[in-house]
VMD Tcl script that builds the backbone (N, CA, C; Angstrom):
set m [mol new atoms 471]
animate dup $m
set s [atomselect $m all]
$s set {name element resname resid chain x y z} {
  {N N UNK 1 A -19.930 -2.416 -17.482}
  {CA C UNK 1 A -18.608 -1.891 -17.262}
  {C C UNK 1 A -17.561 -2.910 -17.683}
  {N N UNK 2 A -16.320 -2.497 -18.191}
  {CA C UNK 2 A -15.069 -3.106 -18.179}
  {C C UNK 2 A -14.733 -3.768 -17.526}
  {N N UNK 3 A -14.109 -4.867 -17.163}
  {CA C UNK 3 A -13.015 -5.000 -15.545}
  {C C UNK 3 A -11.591 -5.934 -16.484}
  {N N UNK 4 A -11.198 -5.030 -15.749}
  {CA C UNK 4 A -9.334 -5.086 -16.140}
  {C C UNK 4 A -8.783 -6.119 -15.250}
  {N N UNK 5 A -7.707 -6.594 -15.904}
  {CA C UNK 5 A -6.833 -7.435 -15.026}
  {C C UNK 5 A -5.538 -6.436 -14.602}
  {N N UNK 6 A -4.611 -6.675 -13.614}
  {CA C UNK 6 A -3.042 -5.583 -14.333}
  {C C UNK 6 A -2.150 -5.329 -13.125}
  {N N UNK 7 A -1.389 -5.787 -14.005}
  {CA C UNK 7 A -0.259 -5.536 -12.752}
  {C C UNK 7 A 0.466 -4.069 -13.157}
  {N N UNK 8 A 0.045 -3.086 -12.202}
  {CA C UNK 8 A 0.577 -1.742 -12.174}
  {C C UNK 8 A -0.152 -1.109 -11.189}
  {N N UNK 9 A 0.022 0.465 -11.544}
  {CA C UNK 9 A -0.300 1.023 -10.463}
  {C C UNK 9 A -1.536 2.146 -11.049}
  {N N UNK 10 A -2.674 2.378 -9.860}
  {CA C UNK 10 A -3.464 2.954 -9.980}
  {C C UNK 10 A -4.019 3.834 -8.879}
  {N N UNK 11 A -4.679 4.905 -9.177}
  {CA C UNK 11 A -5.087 6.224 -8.044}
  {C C UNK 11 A -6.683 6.659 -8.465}
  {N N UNK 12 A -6.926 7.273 -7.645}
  {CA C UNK 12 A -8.498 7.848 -7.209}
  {C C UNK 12 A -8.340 8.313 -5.810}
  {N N UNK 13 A -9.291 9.526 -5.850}
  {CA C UNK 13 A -9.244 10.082 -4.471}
  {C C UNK 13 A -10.338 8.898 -3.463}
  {N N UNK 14 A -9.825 8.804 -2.359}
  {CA C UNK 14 A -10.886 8.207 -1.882}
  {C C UNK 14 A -10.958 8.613 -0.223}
  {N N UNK 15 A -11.980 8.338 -0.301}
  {CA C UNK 15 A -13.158 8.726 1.089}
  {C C UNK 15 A -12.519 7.800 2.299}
  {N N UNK 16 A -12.024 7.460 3.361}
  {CA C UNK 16 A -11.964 6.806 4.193}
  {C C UNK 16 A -12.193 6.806 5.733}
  {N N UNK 17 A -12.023 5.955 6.328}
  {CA C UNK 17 A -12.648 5.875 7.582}
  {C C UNK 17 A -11.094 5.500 8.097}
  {N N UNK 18 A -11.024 6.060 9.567}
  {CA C UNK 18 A -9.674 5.757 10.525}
  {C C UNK 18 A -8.853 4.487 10.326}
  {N N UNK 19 A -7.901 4.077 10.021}
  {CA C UNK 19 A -7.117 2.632 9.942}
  {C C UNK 19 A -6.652 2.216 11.799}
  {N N UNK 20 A -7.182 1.003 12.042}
  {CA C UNK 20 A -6.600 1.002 13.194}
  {C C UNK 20 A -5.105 0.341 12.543}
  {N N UNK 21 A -3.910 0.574 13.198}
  {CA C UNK 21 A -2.478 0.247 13.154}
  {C C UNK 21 A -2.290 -1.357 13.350}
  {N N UNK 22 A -1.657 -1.720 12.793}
  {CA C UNK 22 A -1.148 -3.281 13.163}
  {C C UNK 22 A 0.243 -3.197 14.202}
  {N N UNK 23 A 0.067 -4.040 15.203}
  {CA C UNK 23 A 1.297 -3.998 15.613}
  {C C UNK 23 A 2.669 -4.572 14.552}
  {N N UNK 24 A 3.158 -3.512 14.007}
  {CA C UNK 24 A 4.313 -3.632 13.383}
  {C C UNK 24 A 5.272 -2.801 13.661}
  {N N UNK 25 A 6.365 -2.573 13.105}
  {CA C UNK 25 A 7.502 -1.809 13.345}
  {C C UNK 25 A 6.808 -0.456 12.626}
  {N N UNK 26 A 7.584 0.778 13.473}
  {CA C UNK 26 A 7.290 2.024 13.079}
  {C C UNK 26 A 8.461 2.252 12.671}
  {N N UNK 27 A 8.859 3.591 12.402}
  {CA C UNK 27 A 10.218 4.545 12.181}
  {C C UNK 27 A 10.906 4.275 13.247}
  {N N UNK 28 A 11.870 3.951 12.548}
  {CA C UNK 28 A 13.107 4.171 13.639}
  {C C UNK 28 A 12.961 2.809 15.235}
  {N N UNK 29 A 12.288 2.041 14.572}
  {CA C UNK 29 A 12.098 0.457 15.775}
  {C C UNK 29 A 12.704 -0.774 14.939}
  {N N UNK 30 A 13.883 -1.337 15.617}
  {CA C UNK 30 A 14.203 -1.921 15.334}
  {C C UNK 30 A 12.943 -3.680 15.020}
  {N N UNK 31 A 13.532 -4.246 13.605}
  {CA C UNK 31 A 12.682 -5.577 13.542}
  {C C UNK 31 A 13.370 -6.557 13.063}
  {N N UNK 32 A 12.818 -7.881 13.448}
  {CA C UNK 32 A 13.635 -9.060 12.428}
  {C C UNK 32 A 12.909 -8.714 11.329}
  {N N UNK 33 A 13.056 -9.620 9.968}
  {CA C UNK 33 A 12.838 -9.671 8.773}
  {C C UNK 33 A 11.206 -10.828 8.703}
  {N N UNK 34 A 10.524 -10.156 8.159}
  {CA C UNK 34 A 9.230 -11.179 8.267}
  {C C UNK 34 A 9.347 -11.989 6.976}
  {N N UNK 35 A 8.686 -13.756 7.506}
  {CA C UNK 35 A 8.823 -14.244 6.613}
  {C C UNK 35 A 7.626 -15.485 5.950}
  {N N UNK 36 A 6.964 -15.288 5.384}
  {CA C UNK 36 A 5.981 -16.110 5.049}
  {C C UNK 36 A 6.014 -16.787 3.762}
  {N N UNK 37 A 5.315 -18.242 4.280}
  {CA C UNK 37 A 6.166 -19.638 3.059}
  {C C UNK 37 A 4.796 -19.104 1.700}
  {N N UNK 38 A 5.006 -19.318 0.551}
  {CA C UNK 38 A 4.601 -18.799 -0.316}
  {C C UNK 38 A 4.567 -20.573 -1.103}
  {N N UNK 39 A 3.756 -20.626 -2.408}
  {CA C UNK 39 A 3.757 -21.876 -2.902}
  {C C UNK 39 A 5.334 -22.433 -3.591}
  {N N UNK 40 A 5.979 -21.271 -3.846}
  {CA C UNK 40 A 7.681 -21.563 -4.190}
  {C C UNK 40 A 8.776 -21.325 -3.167}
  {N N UNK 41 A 8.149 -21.552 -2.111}
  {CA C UNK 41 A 9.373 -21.202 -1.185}
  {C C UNK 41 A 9.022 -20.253 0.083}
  {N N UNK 42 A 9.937 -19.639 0.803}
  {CA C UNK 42 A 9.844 -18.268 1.342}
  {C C UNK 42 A 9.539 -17.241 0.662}
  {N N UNK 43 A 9.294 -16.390 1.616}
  {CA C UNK 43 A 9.531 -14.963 1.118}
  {C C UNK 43 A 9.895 -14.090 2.172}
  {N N UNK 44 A 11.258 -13.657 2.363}
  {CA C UNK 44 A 11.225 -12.412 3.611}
  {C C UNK 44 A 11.016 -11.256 3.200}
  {N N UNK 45 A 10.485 -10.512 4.010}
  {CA C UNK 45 A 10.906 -9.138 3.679}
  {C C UNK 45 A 11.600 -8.096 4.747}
  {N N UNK 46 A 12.037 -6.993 5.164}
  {CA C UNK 46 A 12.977 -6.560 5.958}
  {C C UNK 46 A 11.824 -5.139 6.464}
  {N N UNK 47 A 11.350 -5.095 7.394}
  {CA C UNK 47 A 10.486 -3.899 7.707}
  {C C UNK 47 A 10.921 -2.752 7.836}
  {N N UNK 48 A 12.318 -2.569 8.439}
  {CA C UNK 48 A 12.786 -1.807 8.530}
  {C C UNK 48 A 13.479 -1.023 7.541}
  {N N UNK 49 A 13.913 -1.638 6.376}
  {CA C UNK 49 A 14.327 -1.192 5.196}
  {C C UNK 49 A 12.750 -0.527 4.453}
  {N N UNK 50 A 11.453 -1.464 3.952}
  {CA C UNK 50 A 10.458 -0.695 3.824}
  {C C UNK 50 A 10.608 0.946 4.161}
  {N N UNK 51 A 10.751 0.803 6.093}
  {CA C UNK 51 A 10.434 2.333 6.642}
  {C C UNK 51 A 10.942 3.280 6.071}
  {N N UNK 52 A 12.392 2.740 5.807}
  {CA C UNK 52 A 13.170 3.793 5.580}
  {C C UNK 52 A 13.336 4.223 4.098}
  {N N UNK 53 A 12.992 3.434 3.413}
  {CA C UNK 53 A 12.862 3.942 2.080}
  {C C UNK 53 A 11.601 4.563 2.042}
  {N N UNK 54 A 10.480 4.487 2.448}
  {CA C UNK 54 A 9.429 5.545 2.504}
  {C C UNK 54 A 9.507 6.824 3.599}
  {N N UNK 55 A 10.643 6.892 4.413}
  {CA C UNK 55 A 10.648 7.735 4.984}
  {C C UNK 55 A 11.363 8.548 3.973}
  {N N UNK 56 A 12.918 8.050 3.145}
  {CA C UNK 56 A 13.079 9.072 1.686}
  {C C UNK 56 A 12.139 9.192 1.223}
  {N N UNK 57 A 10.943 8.625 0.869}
  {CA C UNK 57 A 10.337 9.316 -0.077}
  {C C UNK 57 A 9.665 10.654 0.786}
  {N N UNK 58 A 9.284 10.606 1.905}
  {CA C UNK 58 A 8.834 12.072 2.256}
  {C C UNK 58 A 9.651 12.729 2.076}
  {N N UNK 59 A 11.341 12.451 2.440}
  {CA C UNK 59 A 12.321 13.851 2.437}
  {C C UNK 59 A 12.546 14.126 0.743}
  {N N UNK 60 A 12.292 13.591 -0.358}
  {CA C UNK 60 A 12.869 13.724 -1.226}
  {C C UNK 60 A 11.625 14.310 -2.542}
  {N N UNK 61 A 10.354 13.453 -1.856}
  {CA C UNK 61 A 8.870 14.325 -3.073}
  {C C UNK 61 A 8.662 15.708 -2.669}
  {N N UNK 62 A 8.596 16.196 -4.157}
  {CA C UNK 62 A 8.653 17.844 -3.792}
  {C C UNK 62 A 7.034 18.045 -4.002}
  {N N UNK 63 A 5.977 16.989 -3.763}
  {CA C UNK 63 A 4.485 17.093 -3.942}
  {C C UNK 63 A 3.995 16.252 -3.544}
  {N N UNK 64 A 2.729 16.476 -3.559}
  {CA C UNK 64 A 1.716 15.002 -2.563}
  {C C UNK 64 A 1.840 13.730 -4.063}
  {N N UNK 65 A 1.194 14.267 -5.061}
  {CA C UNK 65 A 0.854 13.036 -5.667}
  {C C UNK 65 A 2.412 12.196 -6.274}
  {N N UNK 66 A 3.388 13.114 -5.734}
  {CA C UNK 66 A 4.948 12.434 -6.355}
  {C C UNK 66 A 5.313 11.851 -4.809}
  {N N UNK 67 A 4.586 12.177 -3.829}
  {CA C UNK 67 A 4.970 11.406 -2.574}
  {C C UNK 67 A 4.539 9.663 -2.709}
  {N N UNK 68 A 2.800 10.006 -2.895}
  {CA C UNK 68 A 2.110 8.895 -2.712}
  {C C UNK 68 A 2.527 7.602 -3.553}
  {N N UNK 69 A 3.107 8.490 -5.078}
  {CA C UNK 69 A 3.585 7.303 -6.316}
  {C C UNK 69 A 4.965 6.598 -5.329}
  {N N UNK 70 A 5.692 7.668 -5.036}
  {CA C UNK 70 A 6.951 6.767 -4.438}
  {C C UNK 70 A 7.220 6.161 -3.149}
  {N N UNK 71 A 5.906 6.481 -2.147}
  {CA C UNK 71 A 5.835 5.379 -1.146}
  {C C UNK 71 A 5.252 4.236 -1.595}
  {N N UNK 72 A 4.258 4.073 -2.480}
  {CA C UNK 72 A 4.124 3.088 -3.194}
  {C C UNK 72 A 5.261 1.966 -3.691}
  {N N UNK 73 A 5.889 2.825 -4.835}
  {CA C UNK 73 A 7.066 1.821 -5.107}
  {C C UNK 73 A 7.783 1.811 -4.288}
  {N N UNK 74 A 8.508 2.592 -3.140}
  {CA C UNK 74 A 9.777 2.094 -2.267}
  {C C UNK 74 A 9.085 0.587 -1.754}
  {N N UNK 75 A 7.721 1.026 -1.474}
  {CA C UNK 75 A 7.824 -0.243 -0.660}
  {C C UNK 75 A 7.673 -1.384 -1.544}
  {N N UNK 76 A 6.730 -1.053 -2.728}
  {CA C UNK 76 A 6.811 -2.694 -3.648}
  {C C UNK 76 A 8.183 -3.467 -3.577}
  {N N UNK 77 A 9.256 -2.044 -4.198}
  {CA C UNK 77 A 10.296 -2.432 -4.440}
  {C C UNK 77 A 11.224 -3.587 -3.325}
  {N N UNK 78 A 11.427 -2.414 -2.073}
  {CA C UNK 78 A 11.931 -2.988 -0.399}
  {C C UNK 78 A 11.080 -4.676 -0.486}
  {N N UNK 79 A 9.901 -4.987 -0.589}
  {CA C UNK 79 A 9.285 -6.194 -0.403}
  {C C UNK 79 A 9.463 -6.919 -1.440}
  {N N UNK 80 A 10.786 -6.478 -2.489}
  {CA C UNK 80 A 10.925 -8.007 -3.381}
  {C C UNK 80 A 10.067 -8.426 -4.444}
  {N N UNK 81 A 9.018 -7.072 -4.923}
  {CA C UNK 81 A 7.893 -6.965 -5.707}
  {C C UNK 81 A 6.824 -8.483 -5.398}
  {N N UNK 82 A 6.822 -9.172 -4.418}
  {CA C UNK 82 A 6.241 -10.507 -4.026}
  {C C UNK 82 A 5.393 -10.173 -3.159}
  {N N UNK 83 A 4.855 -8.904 -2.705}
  {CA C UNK 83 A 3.484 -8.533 -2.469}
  {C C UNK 83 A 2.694 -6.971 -3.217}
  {N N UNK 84 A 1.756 -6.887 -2.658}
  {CA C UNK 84 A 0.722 -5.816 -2.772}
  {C C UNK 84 A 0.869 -4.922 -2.777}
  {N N UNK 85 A 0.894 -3.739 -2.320}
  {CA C UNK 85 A 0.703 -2.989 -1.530}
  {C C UNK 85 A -0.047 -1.152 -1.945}
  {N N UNK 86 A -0.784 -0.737 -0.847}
  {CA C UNK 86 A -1.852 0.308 -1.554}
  {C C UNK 86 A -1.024 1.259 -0.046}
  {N N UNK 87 A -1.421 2.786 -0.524}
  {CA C UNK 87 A -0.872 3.662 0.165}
  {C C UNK 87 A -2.696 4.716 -0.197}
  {N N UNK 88 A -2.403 4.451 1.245}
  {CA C UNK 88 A -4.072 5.843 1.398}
  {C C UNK 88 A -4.146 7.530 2.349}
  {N N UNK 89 A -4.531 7.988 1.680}
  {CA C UNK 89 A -4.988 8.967 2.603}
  {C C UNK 89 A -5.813 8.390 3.957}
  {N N UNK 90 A -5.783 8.806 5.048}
  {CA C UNK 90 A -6.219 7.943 6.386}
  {C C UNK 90 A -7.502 9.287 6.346}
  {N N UNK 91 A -7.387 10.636 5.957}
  {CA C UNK 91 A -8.543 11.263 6.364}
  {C C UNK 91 A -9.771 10.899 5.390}
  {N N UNK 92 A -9.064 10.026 4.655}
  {CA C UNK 92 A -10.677 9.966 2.707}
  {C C UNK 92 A -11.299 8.768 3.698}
  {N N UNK 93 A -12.314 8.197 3.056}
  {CA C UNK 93 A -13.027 6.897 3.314}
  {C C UNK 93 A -12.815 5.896 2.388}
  {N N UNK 94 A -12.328 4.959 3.407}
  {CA C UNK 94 A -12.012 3.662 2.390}
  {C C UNK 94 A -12.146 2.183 3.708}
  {N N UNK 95 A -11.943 0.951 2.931}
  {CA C UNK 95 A -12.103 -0.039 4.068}
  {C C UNK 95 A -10.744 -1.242 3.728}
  {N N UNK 96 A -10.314 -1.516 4.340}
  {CA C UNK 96 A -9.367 -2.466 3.982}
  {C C UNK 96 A -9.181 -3.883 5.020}
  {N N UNK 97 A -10.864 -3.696 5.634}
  {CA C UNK 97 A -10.710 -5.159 6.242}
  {C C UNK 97 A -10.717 -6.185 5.504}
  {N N UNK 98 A -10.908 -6.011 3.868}
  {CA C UNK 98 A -10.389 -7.496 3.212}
  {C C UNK 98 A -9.239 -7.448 2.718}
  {N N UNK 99 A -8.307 -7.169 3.134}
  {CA C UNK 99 A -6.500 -7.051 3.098}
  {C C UNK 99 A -6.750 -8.545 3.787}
  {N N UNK 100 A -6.074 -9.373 3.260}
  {CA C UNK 100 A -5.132 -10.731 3.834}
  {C C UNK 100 A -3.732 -10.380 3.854}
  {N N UNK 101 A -2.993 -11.289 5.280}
  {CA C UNK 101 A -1.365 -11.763 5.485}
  {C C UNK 101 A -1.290 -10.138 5.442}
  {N N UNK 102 A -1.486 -8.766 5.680}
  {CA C UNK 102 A -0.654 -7.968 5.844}
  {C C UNK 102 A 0.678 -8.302 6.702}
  {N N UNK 103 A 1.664 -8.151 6.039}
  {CA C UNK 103 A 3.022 -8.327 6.478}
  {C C UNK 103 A 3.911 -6.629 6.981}
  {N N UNK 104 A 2.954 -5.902 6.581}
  {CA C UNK 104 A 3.473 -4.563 6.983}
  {C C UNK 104 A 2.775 -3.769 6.665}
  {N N UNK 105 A 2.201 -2.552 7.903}
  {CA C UNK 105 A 1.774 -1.326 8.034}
  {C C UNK 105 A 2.102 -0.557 8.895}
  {N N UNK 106 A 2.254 0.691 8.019}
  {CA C UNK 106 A 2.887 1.978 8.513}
  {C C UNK 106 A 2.088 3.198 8.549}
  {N N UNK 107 A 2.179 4.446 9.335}
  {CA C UNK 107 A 1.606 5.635 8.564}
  {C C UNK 107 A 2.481 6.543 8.710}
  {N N UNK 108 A 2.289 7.217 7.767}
  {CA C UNK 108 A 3.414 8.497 7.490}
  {C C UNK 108 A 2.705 9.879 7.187}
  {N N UNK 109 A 3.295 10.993 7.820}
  {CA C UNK 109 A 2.662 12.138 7.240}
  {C C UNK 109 A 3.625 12.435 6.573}
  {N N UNK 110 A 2.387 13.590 5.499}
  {CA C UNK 110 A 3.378 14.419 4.511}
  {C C UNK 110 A 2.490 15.257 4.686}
  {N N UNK 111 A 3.135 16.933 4.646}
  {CA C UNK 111 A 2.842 17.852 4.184}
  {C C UNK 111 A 1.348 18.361 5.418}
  {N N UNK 112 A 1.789 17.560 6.474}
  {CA C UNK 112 A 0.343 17.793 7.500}
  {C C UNK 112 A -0.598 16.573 7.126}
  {N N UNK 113 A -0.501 15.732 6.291}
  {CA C UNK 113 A -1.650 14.702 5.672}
  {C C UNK 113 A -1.275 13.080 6.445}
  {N N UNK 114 A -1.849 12.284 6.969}
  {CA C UNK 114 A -1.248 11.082 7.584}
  {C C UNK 114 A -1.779 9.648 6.193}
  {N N UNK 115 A -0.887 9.352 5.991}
  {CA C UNK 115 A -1.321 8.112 4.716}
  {C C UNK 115 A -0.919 7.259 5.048}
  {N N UNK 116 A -1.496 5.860 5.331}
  {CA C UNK 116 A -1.369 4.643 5.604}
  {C C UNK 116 A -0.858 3.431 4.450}
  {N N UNK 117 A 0.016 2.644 5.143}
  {CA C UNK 117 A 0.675 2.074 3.713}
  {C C UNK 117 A 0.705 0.595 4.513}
  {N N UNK 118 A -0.175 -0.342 3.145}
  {CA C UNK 118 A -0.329 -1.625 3.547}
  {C C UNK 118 A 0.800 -2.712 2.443}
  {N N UNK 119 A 1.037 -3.347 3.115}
  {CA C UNK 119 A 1.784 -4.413 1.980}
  {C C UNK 119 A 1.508 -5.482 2.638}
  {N N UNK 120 A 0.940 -6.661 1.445}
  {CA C UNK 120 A -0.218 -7.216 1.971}
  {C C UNK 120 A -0.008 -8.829 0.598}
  {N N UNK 121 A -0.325 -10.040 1.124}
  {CA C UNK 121 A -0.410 -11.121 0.399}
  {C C UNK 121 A -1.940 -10.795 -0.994}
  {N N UNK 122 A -2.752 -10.460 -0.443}
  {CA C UNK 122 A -4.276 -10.963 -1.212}
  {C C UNK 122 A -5.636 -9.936 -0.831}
  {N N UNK 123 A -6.407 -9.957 -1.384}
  {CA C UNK 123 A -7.768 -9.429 -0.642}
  {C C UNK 123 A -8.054 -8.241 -1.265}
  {N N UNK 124 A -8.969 -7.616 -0.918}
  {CA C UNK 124 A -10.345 -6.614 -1.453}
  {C C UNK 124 A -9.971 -5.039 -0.553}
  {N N UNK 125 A -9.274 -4.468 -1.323}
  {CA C UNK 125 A -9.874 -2.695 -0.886}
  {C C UNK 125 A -10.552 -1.968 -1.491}
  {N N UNK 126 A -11.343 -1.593 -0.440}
  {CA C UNK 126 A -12.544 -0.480 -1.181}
  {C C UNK 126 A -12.508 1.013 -0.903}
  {N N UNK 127 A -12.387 1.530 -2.237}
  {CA C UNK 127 A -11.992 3.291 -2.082}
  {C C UNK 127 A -13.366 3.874 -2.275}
  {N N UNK 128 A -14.332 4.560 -1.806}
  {CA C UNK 128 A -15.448 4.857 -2.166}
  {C C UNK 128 A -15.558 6.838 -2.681}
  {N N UNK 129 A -14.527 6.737 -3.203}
  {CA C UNK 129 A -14.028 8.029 -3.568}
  {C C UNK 129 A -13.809 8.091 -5.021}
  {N N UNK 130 A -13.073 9.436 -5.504}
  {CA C UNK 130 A -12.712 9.077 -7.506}
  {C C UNK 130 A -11.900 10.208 -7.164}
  {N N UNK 131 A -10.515 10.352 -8.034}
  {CA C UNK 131 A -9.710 10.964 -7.881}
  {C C UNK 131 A -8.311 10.426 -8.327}
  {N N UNK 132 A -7.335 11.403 -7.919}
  {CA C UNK 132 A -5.949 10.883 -8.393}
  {C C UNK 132 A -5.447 10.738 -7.327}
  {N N UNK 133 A -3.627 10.794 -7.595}
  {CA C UNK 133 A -2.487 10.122 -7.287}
  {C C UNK 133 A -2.510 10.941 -5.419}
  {N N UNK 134 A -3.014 12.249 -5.295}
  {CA C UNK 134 A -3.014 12.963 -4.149}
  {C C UNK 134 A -3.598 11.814 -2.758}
  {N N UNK 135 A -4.425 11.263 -3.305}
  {CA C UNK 135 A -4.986 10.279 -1.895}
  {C C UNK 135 A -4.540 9.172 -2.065}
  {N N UNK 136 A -4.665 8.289 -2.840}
  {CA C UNK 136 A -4.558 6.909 -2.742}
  {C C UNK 136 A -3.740 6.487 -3.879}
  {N N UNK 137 A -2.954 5.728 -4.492}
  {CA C UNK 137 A -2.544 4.442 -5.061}
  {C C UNK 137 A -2.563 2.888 -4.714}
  {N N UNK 138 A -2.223 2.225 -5.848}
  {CA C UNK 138 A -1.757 0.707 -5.227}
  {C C UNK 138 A -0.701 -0.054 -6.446}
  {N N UNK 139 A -0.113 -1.131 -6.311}
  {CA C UNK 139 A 0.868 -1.315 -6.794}
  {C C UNK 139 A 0.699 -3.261 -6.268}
  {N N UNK 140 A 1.089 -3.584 -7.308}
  {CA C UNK 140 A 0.407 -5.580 -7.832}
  {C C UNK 140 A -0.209 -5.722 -8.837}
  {N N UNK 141 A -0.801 -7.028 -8.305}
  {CA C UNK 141 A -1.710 -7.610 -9.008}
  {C C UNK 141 A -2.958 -8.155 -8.803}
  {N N UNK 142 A -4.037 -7.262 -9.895}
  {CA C UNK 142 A -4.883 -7.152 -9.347}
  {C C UNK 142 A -6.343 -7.082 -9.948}
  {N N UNK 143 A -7.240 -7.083 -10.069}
  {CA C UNK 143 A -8.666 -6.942 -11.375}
  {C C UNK 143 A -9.116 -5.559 -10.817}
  {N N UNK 144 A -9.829 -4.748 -11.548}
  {CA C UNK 144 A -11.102 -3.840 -11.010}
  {C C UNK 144 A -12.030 -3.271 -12.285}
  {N N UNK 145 A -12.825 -3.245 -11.861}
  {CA C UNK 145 A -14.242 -2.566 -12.731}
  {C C UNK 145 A -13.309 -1.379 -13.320}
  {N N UNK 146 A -13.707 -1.132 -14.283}
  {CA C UNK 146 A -13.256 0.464 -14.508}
  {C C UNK 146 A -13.975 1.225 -14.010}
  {N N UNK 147 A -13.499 2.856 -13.400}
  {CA C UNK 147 A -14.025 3.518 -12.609}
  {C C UNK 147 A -14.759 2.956 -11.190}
  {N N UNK 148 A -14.151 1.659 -10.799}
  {CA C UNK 148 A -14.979 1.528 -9.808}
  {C C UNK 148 A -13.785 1.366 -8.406}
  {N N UNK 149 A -14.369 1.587 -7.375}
  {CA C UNK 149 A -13.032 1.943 -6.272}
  {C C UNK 149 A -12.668 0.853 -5.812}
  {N N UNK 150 A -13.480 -0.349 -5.677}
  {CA C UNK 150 A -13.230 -1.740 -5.566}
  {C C UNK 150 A -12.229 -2.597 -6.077}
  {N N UNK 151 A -10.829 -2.849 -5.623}
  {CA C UNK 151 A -9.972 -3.529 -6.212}
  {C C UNK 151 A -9.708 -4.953 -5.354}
  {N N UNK 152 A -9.553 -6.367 -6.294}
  {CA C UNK 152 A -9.760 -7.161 -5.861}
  {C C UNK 152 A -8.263 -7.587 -6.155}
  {N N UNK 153 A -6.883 -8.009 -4.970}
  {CA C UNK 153 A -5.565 -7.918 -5.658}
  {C C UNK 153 A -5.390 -9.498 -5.281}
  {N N UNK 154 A -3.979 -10.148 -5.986}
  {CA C UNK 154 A -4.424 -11.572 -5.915}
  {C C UNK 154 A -2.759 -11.638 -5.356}
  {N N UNK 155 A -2.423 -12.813 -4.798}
  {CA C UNK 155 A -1.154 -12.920 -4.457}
  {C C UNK 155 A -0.461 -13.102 -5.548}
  {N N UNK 156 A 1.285 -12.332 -5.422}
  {CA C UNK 156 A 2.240 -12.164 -6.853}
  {C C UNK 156 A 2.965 -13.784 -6.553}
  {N N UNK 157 A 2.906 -14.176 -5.126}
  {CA C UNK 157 A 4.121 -15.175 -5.192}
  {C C UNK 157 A 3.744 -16.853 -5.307}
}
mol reanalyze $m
mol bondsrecalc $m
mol representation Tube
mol addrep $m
C-alpha cells in the first residue's frame, strides 16, 4: 500500500464505539481560553468560540456530509489552525485513545445523529469503517496508508 503524508482533510464511514466526554466546556458554559506552551511559544485557544462556531455549523448545513466538513473547519479554523482535529459519528466504531493534549471535546447532534469533535496536539485514530464525509472527517497533519482507517496526526505547532 501507499502511505501519504498531508495536511488536509479526509472522510470514511467509520464503525465506532461510545466516546467517553472530557471534562470540557459544552454549549453555552462559560470558559477561560486554554493554553499550552508549544516549541515556539504559546498557543491559546478560546473553547467557547470553537462551540459556537460549530454550533453555526449545525444551524447553517443544509446536509450531514456539509455539516461534518464544516464542524471540522470551524473548529480548525477557531483553534488558530495549530491543532488537529477529527469530527466522528459517536454511533460508527472507532477508537481515539491515542489522541494526545486533547485541548477540546464536544458532541453535537445533527439531524438526530450525535458526532464527537476532538481537537487535539498529536496521536493515532482508528476508524475501522470505509466511507465518506456523512460519518467522520479530520483536518491537520498527518500520514495514513491509503484506504486504511488508521491515521497517525503529528503536532502543527
Amino acid at each position: 500500500m501507499r502511505k501519504t503524508s498531508k495536511f488536509f482533510v479526509s472522510s470514511m464511514i467509520a464503525t465506532s464505539m461510545v466516546a467517553v466526554p472530557l471534562s470540557l466546556t459544552t454549549f453555552g458554559q462559560k470558559a477561560e481560553a486554554a493554553t499550552t506552551t508549544g516549541v515556539d511559544g504559546s498557543v491559546s485557544i478560546d473553547p467557547v468560540a470553537i462551540a459556537d462556531k460549530i454550533e453555526q455549523a449545525v444551524k447553517s448545513s443544509q446536509n450531514r456530509d456539509g455539516f461534518v466538513k464544516n464542524a471540522a473547519y470551524s473548529a480548525f479554523y477557531e483553534a488558530g489552525q495549530n491543532y488537529n482535529v477529527v469530527v466522528q459519528n459517536l454511533s460508527q466504531d472507532h477508537d481515539f485513545s491515542g489522541l494526545n493534549n486533547v485541548v477540546y471535546y464536544d458532541s453535537v447532534e445533527y439531524d438526530g445523529i450525535t458526532f464527537g469533535i476532538w481537537v487535539f496536539e498529536d496521536g493515532t485514530f482508528v476508524n475501522n469503517g470505509d466511507g465518506g464525509y456523512i460519518n467522520w472527517t479530520f483536518v491537520g497533519s498527518f500520514d495514513r496508508e491509503e484506504g486504511s482507517g488508521t491515521v497517525d496526526f503529528h503536532k502543527r505547532f
